[in-house]
C-alpha positions as protocol buffer text, in pm:
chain_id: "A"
residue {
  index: 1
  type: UNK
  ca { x: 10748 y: 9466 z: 12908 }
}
residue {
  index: 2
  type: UNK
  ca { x: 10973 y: 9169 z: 12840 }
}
residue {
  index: 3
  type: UNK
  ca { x: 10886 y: 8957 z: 13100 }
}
residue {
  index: 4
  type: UNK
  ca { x: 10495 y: 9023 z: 12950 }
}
residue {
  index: 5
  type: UNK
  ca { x: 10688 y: 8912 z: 12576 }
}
residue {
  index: 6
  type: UNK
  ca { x: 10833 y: 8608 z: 12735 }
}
residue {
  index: 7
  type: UNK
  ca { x: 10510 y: 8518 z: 12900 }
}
residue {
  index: 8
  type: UNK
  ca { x: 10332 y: 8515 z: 12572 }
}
residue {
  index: 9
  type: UNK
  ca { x: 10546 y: 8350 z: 12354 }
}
residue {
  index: 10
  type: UNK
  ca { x: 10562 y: 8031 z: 12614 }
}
residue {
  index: 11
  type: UNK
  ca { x: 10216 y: 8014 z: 12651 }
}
residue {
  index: 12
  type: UNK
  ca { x: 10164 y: 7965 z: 12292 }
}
residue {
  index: 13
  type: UNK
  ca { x: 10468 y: 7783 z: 12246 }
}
residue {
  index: 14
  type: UNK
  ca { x: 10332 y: 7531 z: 12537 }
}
residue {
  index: 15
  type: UNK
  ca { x: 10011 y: 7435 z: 12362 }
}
residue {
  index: 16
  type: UNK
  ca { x: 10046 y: 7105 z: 12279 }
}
residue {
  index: 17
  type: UNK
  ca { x: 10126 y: 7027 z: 11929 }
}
residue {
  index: 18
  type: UNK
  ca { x: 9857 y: 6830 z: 11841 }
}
residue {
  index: 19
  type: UNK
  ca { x: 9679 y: 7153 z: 11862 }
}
residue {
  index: 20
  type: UNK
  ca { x: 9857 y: 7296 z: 11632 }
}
residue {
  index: 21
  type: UNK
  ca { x: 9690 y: 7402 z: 11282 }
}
residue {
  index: 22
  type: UNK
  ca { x: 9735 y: 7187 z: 10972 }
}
residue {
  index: 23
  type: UNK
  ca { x: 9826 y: 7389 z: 10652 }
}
residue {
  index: 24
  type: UNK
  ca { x: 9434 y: 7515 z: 10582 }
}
residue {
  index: 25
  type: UNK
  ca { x: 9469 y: 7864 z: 10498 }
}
residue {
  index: 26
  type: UNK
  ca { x: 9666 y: 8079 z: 10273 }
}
residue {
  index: 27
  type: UNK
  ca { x: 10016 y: 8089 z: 10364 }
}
residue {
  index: 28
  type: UNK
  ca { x: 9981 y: 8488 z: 10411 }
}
residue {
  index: 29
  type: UNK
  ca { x: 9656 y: 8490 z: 10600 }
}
residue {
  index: 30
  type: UNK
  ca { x: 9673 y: 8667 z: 10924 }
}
residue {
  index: 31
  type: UNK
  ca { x: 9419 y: 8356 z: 11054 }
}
residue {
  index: 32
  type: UNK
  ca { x: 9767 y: 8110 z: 10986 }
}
residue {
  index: 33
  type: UNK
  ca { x: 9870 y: 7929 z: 11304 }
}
residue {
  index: 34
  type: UNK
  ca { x: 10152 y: 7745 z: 11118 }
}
residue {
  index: 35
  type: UNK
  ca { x: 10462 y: 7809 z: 11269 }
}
residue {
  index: 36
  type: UNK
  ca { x: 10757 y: 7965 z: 11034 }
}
residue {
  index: 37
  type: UNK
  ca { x: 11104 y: 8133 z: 11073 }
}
residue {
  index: 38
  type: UNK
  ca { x: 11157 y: 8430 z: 10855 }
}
residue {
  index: 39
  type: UNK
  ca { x: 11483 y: 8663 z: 10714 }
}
residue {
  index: 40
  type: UNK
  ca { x: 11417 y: 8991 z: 10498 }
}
residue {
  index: 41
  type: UNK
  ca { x: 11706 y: 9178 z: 10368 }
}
residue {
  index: 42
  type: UNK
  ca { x: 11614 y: 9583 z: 10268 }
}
residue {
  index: 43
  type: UNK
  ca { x: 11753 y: 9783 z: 10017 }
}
residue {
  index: 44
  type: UNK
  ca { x: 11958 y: 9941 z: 10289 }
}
residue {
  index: 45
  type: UNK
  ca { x: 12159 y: 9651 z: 10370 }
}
residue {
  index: 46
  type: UNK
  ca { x: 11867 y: 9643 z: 10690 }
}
residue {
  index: 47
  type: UNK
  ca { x: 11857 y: 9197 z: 10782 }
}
residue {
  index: 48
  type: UNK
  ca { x: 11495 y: 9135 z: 10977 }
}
residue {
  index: 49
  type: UNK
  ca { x: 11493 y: 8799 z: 11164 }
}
residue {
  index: 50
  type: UNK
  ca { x: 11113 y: 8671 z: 11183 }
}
residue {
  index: 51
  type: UNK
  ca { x: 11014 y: 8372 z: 11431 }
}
residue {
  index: 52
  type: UNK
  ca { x: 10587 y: 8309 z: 11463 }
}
residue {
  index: 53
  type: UNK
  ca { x: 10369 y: 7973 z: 11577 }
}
residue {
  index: 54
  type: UNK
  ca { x: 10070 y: 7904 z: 11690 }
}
residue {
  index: 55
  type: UNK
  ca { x: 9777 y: 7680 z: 11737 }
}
residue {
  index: 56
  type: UNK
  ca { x: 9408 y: 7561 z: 11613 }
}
residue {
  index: 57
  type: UNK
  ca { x: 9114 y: 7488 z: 11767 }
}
residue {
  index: 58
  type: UNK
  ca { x: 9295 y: 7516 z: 12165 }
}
residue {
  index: 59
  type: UNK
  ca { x: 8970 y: 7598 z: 12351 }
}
residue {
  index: 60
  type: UNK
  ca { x: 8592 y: 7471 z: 12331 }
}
residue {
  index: 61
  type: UNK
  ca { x: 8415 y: 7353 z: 12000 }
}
residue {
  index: 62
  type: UNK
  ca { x: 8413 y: 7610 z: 11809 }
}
residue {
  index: 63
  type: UNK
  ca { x: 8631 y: 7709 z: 11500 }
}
residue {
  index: 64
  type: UNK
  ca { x: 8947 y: 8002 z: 11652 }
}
residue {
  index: 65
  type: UNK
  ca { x: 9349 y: 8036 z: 11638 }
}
residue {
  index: 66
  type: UNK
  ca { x: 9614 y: 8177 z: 11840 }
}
residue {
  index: 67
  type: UNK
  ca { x: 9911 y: 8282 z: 11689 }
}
residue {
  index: 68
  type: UNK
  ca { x: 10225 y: 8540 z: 11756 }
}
residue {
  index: 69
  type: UNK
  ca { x: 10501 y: 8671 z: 11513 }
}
residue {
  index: 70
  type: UNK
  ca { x: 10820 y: 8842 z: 11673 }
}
residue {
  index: 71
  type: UNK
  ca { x: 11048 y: 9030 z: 11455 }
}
residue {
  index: 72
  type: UNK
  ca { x: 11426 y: 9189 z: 11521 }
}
residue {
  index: 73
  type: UNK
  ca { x: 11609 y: 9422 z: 11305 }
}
residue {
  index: 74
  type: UNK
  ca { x: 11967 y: 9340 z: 11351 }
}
residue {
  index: 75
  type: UNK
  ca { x: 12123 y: 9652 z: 11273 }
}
residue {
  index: 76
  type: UNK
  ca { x: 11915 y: 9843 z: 11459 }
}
residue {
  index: 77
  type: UNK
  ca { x: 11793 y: 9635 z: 11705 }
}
residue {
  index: 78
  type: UNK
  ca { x: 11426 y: 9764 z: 11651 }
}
residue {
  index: 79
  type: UNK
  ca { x: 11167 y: 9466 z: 11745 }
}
residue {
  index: 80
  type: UNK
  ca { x: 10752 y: 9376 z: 11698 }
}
residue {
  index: 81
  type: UNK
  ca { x: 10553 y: 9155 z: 11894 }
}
residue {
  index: 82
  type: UNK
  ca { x: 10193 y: 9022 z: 11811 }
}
residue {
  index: 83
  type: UNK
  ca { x: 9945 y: 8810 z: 11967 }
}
residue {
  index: 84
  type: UNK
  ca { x: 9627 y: 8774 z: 11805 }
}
residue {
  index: 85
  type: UNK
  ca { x: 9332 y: 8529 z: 11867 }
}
residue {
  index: 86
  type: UNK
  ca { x: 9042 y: 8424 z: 11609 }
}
residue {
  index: 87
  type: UNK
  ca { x: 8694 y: 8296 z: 11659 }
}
residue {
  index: 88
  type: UNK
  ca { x: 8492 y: 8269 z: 11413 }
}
residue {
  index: 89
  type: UNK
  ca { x: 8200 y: 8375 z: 11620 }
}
residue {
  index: 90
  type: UNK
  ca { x: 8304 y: 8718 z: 11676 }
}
residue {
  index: 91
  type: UNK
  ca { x: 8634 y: 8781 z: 11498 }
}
residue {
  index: 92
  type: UNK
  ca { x: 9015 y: 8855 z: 11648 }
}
residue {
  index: 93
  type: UNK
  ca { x: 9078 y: 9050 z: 11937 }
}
residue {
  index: 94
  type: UNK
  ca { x: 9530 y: 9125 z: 11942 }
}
residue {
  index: 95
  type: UNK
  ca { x: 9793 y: 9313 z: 12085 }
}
residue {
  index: 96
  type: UNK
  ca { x: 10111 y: 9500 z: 11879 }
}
residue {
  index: 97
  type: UNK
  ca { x: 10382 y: 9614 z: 11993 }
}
residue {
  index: 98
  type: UNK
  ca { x: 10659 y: 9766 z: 11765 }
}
residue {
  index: 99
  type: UNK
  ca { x: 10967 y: 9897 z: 11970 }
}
residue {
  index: 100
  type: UNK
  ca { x: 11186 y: 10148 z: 11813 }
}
residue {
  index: 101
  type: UNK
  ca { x: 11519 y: 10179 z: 11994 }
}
residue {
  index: 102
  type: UNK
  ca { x: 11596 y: 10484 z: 12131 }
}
residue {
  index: 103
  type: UNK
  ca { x: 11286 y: 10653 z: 11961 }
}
residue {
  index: 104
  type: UNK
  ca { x: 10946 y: 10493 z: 12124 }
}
residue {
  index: 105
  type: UNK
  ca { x: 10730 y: 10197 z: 12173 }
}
residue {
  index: 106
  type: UNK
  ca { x: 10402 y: 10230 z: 12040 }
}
residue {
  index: 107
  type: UNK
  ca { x: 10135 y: 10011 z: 12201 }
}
residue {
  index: 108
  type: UNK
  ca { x: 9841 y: 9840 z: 11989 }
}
residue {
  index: 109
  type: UNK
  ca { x: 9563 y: 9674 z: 12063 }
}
residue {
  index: 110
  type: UNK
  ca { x: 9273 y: 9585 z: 11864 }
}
residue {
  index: 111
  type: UNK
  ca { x: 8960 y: 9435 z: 11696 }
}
residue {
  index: 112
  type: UNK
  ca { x: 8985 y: 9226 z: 11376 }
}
residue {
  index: 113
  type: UNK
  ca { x: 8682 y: 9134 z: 11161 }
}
residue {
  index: 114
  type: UNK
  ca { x: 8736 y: 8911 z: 10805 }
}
residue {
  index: 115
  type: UNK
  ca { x: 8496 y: 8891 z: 10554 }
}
residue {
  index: 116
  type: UNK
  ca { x: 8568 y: 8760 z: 10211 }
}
residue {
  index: 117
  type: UNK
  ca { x: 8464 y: 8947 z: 9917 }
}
residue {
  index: 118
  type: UNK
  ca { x: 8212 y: 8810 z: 9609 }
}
residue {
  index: 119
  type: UNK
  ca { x: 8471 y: 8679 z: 9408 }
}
residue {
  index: 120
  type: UNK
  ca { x: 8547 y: 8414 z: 9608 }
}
residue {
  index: 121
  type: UNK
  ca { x: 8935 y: 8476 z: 9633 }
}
residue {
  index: 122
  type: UNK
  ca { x: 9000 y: 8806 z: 9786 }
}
residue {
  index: 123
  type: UNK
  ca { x: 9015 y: 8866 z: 10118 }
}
residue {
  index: 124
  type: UNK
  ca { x: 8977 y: 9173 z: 10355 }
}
residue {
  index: 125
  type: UNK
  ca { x: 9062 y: 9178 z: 10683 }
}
residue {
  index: 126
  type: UNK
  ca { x: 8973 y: 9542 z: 10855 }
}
residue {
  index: 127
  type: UNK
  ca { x: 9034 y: 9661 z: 11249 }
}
residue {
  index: 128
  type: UNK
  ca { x: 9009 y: 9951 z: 11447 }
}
residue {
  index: 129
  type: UNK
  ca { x: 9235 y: 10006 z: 11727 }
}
residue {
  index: 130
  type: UNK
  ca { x: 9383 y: 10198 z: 12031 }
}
residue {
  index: 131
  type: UNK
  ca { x: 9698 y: 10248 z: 12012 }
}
residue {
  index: 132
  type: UNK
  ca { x: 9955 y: 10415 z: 12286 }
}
residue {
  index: 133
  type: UNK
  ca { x: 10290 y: 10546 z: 12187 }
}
residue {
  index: 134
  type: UNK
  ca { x: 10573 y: 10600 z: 12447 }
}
residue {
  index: 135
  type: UNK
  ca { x: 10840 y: 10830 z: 12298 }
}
residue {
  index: 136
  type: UNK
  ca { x: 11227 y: 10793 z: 12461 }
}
residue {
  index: 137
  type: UNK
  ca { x: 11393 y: 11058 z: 12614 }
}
residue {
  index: 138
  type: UNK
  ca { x: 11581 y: 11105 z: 12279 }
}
residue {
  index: 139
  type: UNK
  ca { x: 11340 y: 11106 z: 12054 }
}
residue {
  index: 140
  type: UNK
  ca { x: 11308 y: 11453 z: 11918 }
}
residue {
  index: 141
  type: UNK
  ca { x: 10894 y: 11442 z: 11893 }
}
residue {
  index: 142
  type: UNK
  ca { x: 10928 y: 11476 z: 12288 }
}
residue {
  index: 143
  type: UNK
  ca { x: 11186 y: 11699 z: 12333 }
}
residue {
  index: 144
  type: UNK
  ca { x: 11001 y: 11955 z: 12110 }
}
residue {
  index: 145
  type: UNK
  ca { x: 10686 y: 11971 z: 12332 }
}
residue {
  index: 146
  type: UNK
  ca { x: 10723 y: 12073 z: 12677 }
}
residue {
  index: 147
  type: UNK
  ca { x: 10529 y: 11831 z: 12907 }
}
residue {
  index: 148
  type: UNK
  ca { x: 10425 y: 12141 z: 13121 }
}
residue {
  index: 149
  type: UNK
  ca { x: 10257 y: 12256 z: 12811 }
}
residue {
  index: 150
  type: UNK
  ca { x: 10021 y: 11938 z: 12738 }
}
residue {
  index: 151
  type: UNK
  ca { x: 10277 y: 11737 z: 12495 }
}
residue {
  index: 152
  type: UNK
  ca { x: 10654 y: 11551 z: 12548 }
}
residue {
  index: 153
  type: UNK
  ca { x: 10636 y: 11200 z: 12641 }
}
residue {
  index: 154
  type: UNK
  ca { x: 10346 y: 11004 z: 12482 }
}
residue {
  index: 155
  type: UNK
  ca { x: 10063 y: 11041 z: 12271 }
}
residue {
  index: 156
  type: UNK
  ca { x: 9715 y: 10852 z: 12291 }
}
residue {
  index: 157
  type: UNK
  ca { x: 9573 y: 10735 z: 11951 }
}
residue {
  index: 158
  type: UNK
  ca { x: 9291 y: 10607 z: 11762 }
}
residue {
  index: 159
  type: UNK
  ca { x: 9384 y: 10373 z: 11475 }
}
residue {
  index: 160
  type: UNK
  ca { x: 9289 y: 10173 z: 11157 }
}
residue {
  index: 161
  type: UNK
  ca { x: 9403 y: 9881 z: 10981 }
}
residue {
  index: 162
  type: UNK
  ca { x: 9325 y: 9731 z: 10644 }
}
residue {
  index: 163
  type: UNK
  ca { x: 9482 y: 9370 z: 10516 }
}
residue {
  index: 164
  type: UNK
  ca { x: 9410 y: 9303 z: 10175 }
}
residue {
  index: 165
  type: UNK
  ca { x: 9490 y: 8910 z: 10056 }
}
residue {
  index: 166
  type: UNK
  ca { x: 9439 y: 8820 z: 9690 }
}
residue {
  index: 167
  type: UNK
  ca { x: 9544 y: 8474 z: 9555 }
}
residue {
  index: 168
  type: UNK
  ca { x: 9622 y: 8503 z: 9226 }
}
residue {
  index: 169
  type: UNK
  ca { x: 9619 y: 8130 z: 9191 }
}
residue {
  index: 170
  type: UNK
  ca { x: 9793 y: 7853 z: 9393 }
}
residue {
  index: 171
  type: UNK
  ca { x: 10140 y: 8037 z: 9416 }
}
residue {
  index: 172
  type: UNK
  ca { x: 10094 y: 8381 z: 9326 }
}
residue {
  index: 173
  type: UNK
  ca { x: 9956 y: 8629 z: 9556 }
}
residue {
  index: 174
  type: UNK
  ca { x: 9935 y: 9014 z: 9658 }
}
residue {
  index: 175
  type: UNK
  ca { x: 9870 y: 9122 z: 10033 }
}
residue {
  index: 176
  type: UNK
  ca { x: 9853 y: 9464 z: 10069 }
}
residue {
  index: 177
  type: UNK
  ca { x: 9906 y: 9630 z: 10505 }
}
residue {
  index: 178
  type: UNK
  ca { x: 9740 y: 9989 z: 10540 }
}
residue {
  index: 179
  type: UNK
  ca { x: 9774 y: 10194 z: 10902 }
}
residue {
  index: 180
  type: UNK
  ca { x: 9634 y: 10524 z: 10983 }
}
residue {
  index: 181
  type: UNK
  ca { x: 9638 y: 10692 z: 11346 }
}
residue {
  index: 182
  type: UNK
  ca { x: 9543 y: 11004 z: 11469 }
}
residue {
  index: 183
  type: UNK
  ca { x: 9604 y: 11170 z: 11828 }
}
residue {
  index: 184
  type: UNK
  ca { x: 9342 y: 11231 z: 12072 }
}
residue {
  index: 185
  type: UNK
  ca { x: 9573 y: 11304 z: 12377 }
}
residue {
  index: 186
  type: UNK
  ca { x: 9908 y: 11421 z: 12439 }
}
residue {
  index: 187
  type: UNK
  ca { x: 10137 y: 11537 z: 12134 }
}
residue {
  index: 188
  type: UNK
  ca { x: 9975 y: 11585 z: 11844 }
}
residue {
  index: 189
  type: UNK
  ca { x: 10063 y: 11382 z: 11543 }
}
residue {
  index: 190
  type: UNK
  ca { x: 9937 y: 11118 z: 11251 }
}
residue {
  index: 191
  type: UNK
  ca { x: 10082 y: 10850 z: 11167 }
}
residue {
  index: 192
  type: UNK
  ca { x: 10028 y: 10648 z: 10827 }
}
residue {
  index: 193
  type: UNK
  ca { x: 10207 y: 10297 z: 10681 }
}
residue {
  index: 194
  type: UNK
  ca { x: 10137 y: 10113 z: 10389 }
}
residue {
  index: 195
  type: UNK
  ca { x: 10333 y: 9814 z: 10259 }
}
residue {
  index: 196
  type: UNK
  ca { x: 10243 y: 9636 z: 9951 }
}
residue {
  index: 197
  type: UNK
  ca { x: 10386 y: 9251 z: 9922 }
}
residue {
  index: 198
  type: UNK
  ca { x: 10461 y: 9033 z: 9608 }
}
residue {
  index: 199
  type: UNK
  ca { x: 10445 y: 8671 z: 9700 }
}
residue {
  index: 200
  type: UNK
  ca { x: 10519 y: 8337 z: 9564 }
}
residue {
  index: 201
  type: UNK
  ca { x: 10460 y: 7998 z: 9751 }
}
residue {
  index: 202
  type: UNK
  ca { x: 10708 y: 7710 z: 9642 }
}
residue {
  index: 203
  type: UNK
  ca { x: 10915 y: 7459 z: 9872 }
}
residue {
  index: 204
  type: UNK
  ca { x: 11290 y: 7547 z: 10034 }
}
residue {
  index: 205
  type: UNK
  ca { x: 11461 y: 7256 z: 10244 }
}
residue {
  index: 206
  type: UNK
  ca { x: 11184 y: 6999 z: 10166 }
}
residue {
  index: 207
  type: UNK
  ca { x: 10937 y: 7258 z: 10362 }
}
residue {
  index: 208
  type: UNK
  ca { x: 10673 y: 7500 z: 10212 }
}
residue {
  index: 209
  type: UNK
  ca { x: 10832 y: 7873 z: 10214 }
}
residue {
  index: 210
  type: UNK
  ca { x: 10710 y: 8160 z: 10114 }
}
residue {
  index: 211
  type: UNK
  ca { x: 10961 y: 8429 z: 9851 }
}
residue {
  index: 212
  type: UNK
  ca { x: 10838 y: 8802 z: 9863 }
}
residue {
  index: 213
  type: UNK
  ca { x: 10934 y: 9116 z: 9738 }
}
residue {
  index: 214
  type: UNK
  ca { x: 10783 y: 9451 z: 9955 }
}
residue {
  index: 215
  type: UNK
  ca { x: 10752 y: 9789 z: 9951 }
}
residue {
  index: 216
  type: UNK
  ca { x: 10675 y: 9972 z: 10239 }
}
residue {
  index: 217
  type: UNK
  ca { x: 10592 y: 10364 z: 10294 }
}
residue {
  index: 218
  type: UNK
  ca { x: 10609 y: 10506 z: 10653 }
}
residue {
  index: 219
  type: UNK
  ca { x: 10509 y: 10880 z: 10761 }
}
residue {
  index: 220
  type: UNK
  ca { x: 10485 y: 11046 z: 11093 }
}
residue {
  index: 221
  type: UNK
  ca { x: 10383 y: 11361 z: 11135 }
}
residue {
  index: 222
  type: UNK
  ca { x: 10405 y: 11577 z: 11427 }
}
residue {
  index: 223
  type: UNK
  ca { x: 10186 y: 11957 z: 11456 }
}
residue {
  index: 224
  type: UNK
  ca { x: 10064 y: 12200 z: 11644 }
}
residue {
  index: 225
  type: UNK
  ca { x: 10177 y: 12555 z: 11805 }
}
residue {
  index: 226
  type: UNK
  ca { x: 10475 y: 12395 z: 11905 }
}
residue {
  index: 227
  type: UNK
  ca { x: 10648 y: 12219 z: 11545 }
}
residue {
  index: 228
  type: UNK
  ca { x: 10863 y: 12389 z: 11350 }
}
residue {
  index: 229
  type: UNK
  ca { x: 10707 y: 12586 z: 11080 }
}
residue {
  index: 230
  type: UNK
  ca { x: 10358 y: 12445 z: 11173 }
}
residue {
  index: 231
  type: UNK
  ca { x: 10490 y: 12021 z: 11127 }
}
residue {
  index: 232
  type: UNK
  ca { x: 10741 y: 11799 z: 11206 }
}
residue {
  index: 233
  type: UNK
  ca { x: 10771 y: 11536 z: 10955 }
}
residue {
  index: 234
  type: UNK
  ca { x: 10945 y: 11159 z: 10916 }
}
residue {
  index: 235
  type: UNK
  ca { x: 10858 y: 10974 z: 10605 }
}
residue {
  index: 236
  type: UNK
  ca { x: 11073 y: 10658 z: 10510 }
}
residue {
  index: 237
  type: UNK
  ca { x: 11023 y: 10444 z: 10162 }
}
residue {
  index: 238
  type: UNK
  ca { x: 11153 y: 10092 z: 10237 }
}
residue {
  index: 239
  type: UNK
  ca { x: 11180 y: 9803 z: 9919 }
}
residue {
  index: 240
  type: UNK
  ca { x: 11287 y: 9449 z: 10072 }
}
residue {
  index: 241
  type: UNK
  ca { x: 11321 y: 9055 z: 9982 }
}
residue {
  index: 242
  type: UNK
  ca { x: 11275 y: 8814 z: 10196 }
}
residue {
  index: 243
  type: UNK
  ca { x: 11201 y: 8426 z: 10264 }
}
residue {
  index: 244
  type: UNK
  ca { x: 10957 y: 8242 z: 10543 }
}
residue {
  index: 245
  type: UNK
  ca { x: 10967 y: 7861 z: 10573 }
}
residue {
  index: 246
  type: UNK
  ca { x: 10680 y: 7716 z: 10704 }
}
residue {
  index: 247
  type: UNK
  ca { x: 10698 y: 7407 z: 11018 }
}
């Protein structure tokens, strides 16, 4: 899986850079290709590194974007990869991948199709998804299901995702992430995420950048004949600042 991570992020990082996209959307919309560096501090002390490019308009006539954002927890070591691709005739097809360490990799890959609502301003950008998660031999989701017994060391799910962008006006803005998953195969679980963002655009070393404040609520939730008392439940509330300056 990391020499498929490498591969990606040189391909896109080999386009030439007269391909790559002039400052034409909002800073926060997923369709972006301008690169950007990243750092997000959580209440918990938790320091995120973020590191994302891209480029415009790299195949045929028509209007599309590549682009890929890798983040790394420090403390934890905990890591997410994406590669998504736009075209405006038929939307964004993209891969996730979000590697817990020592707990599981769960495995995303979607379809992405943005419409903008009546007011002009807001924009929604919905996808459904198939997602595969991996859980470690640690992780105590797999130890909890025997393997022999249809569960232990993965589960197969179907997925949704909802971005909601709002511009309040040049520099304000509000982009709100919401994930929900449901098994279909292997253990039997849910999973749910939603992270609400509070953005301002301004300049930082003579460069546009991006100051945020998010809060983010995760829950897992494992069930079936073989949980504890019916469930087995992870939930984590998550408030963090954090800076991107844009290249």
């Amino acid at each position: 899986m990391k020499n498929a991570l490498l591969v990606s992020l040189l391909a896109v990082m080999l386009i030439p850079t007269s391909a790559h996209a002039e400052e034409e959307r909002h800073t926060k919309d997923p369709r972006n290709a301008a690169g950007k560096v990243g750092v997000e501090v959580s209440h918990h002390g938790e320091l995120k590194l973020a590191f994302g490019n891209g480029a415009k308009n790299w195949y045929g006539d028509n209007e599309n974007e590549l682009i890929f954002l890798y983040e790394f927890e420090t403390g934890t070591s905990d890591s997410r990869f994406r590669l998504i691709n736009f075209d405006d005739r038929f939307g964004g097809i993209y891969a996730d991948i979000i590697n817990t360490n020592n707990e599981s990799v769960l495995n995303t890959i979607g379809y992405m199709l943005p419409f903008n609502a009546d007011n002009g301003k807001t924009m929604f950008f919905p996808s459904i998804n198939y997602s595969y998660l991996a859980l470690d031999e640690s992780n105590e989701l797999r130890t909890d299901v025997p393997e022999e017994l249809g569960g232990g060391n993965h589960s197969q799910l179907s997925s949704l995702n909802l971005y909601i962008l709002h511009p309040w006006n040049e520099t304000h803005f509000t982009f709100i992430e919401m994930f929900g998953a449901r098994s279909f195969a292997g253990v039997e679980m849910e999973m749910y995420d939603v992270a609400w963002t509070q953005g301002m655009n301004s300049t930082l070393l003579n460069s546009p950048a991006t100051v945020y404040f998010k809060g983010q609520y995760t829950r897992t939730e494992m069930f079936g004949e073989f949980a504890v008392n019916g469930s087995i439940n992870d939930e984590d509330l998550v408030f963090s600042f954090g800076v991107d300056i844009k290249f």
